[in-house]
N, C-alpha and C positions, 0 to 999 in steps of 0.2 A: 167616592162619588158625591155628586152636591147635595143627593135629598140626603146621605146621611150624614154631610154636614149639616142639613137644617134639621133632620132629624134630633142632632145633638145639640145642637143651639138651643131647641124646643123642650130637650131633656133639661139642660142646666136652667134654665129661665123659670121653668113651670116647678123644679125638685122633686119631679116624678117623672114615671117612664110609663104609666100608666093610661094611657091616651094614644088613640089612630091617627096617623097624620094621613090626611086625605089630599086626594088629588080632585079639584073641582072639575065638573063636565064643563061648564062655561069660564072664560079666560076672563069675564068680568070678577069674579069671584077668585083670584087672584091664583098662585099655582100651586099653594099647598093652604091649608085649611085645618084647626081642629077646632071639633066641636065645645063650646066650652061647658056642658054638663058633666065633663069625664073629670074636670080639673079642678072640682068641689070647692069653688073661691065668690065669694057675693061683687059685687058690681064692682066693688072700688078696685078689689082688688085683678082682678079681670084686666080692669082700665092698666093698672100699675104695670101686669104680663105684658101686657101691647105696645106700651112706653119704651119697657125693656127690649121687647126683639126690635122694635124699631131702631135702637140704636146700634144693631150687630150693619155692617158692612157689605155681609152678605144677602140682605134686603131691603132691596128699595122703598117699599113702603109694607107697611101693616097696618089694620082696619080692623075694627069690630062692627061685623054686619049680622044684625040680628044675634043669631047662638054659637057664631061661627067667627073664630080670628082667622081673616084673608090676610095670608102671604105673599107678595109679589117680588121673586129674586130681582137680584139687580143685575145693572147691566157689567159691572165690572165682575157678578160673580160666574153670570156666563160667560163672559171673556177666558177669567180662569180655567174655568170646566173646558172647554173647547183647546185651551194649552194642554191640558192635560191629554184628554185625548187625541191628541196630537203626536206627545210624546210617548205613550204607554202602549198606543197601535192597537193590535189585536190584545193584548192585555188590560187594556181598560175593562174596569169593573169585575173582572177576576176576584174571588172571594180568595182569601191566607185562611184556611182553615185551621184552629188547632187541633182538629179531630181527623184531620186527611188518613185517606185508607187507601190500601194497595187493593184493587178491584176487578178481579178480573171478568169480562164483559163476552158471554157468548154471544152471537146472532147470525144472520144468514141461515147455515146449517142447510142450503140446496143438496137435491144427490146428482149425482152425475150419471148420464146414461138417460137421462129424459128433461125438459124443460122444466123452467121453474112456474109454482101456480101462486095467485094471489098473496097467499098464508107465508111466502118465502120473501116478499114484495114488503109486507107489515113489517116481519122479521128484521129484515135489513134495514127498512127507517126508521121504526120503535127505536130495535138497537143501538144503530150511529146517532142518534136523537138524543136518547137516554146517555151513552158514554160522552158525548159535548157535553151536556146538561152537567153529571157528573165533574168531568174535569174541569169546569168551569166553578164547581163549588169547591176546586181544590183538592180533587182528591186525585191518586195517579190511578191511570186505567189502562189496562190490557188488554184489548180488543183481538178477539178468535173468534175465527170461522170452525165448523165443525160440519165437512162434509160425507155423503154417505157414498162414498164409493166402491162396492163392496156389498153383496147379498142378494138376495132373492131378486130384488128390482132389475140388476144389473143382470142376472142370469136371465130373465126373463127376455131383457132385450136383446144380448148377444145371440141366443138359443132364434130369435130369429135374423138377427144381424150375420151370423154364418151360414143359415139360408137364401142369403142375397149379397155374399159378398163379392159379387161380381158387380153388383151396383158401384160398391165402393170405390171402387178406382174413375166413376166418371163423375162421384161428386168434388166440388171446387172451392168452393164459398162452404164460409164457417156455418152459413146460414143454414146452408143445406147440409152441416153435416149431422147440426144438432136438430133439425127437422128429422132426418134419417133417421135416428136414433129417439126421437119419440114416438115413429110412427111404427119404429122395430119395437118398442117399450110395448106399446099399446097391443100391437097383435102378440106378442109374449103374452100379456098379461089374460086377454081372450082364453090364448090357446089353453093357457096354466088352468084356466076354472071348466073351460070344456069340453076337454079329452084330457083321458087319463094318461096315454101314453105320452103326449106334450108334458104335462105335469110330472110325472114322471125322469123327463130328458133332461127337465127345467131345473127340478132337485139333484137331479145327479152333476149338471151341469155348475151347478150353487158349489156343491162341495169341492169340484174339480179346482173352482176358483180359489177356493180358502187354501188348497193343497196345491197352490202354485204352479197347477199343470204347464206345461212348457206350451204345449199345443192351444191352451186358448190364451195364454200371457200376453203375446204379439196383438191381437187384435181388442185383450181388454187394455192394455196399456196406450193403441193409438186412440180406441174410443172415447180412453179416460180423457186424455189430453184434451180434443176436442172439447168435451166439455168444460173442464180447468177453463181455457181460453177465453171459451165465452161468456164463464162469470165474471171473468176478471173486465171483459168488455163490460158487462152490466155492472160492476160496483164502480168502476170508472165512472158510469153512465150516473150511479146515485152518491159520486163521493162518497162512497166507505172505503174505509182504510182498514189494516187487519195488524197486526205486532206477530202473528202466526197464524198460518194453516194448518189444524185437525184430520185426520182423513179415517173414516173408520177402519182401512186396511195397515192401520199403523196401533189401531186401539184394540182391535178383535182379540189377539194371541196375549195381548197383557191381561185381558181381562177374563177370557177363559184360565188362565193359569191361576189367578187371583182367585177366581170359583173354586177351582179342584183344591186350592192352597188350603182353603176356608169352609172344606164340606165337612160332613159328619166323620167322617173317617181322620179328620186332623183332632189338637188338642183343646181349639178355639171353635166349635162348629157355628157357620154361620148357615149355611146353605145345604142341602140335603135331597140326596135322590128320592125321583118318584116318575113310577112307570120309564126306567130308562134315562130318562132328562135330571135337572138339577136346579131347584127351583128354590125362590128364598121366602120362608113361611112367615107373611105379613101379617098375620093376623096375630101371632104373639104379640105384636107391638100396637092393633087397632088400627092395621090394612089389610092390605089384601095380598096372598101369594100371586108370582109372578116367574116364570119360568126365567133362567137366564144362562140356560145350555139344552139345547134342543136331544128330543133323543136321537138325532142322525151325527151329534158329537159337530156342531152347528152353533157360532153362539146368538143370541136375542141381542136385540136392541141394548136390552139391561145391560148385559156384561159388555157390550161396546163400551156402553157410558160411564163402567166401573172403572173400564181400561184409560179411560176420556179422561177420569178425574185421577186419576194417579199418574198420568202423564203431565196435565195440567200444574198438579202440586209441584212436580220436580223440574218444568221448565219456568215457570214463574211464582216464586212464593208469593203468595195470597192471604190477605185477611178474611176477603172476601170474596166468592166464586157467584155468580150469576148468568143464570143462564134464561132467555128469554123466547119460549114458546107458545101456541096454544093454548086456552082455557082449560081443552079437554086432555090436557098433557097433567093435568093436576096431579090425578091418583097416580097415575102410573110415575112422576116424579117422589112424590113420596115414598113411595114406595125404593125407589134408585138410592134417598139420600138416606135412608136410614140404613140400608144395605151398606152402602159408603162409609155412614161414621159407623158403625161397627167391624168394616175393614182396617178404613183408617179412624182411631178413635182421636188422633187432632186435629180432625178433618170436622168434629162436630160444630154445628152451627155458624161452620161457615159456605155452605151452601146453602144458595137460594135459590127457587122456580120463581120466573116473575110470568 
């Protein structure tokens, strides 16, 4: 690019690197600028620097104004610059890293079976934001989605989506399907905190799903879909792009097995029963325990995400894994990744919470 041609014109002329090449607010003060107290040389010598760059091709004139050498490119070097990117297209200014890293890039992360809220919105532009930025500095990137389709959410809404599925054959539009299903989300979610017998239906319901029941499969597989559809409308809608889709009903059974593989009862114990459940004790490492197999034999967020990163490793090897949520996703991330590299111990310090 041309400033760091004049960047390096400024290096060799001045035999230091030790100087900001500035960009002036006013076009009278020419288009690039250093100050001359960085470049520790008395007047004459000042004079002699300004001599020199004025004879480089690449600018038209150079000035000493006041403390400052004004820069003014030339017109043939913008000529240049403008061939170039001409021929280089969407590649112009692309950085050749020689530190490029294989990067793998979580974001989105919506669940299905209810609308997305703002926090899902950040998610998807951060992300696709962050993975351009990245690839632009050369590095290769992997970009995954990691949705939750699958759990309590979903039981909550179907537990009233088959109380109303006579609705369903007269909705038409995508619009109204996934309206349907956040409005079934929401009174699920009512009924779970205020009757016991709902809450109840809702957890028995939850497990039916993890156990493949044949009787609610048909209508969690058409509801799922619906949803699928309509992110794919929305990341359309915000250009994101994905290299694979995640789905927690594809991470759950890996990472329960990975639990039971790694409790107190194996030779390596990582995780260990209490009250029933199977919980990984953080505080030996200066966190916090965190349950990651419920005692209904159920698993948590955790062990989805154990499952998450052990499928991750083996569909795309990684230098680096990132994954970009919430603030208040901290602790509970740390807590995931130290669990991880003591599953997988070449997994350490290549996972990051951003």
């Amino acid at each position: 690019m041309l400033q760091d041609r004049i960047l390096d014109l400024c290096k060799k002329v001045f035999s230091t690197d030790q100087f900001t090449l500035l960009t002036p607010t006013y076009p009278t003060f020419g288009d690039y600028a250093v100050h001359t107290s960085q470049l520790n040389s008395d007047s004459e010598k000042i004079s002699s620097l300004v001599h020199a760059l004025s004879q480089s091709p690449l600018l038209d004139k150079v000035e000493l104004k006041g403390a400052f050498i004004n820069m003014f490119v030339s017109i043939q070097a913008l000529h240049g610059e403008l061939e170039s990117i001409m021929q280089e297209g969407d590649d112009y200014g692309k950085l050749q890293s020689q530190f490029s890293r294989r990067i793998m890039l979580e974001y989105g992360q919506p669940n299905t079976h209810k609308l997305p809220h703002l926090g899902h919105l950040f998610s998807y532009l951060y992300g696709e934001s962050l993975s351009r930025v990245l690839e632009w500095a050369g590095h290769t990137i992997f970009r995954c989605n990691y949705q939750g389709d699958i759990g309590l959410h979903v039981a909550k809404c179907l537990y009233v989506a088959q109380q109303k599925s006579s609705h369903i054959s007269q909705l038409r539009t995508l619009d109204e399907k996934v309206s349907f299903l956040q409005t079934c989300y929401q009174e699920g979610s009512a009924a779970y905190e205020s009757d016991l017998a709902s809450k109840a239906a809702i957890d028995e319901l939850n497990k039916r799903l993890y156990a493949h029941d044949t009787e609610i499969a048909d209508l969690w597989k058409e509801t799922r879909q619906w949803s699928l559809d309509y992110y794919l409308q929305f990341e359309k809608t915000l250009d994101a792009r994905f290299d694979r889709y995640f789905f927690e009903s594809e991470t759950w059974k890996v990472g329960i097995d990975l639990v039971k593989e790694h409790t107190e009862k194996s030779e390596l114990p990582i995780f260990e029963e209490s009250d029933g459940a199977v919980v990984f004790k953080g505080e030996n490492y200066g966190l916090h325990t965190r349950v990651f197999i419920t005692s209904h034999n159920t698993p948590t967020y955790e062990a989805k995400d154990l499952g998450l990163i052990s499928l991750k490793k083996d569909v795309w090897p990684f230098d680096v894994s990132l994954v970009t949520t919430a603030n208040e996703q901290n602790a509970y991330w740390k807590v995931v990744i130290k669990a991880a590299e003591l599953v997988f111990p070449e997994m350490a310090g290549k996972m990051k919470h951003l």
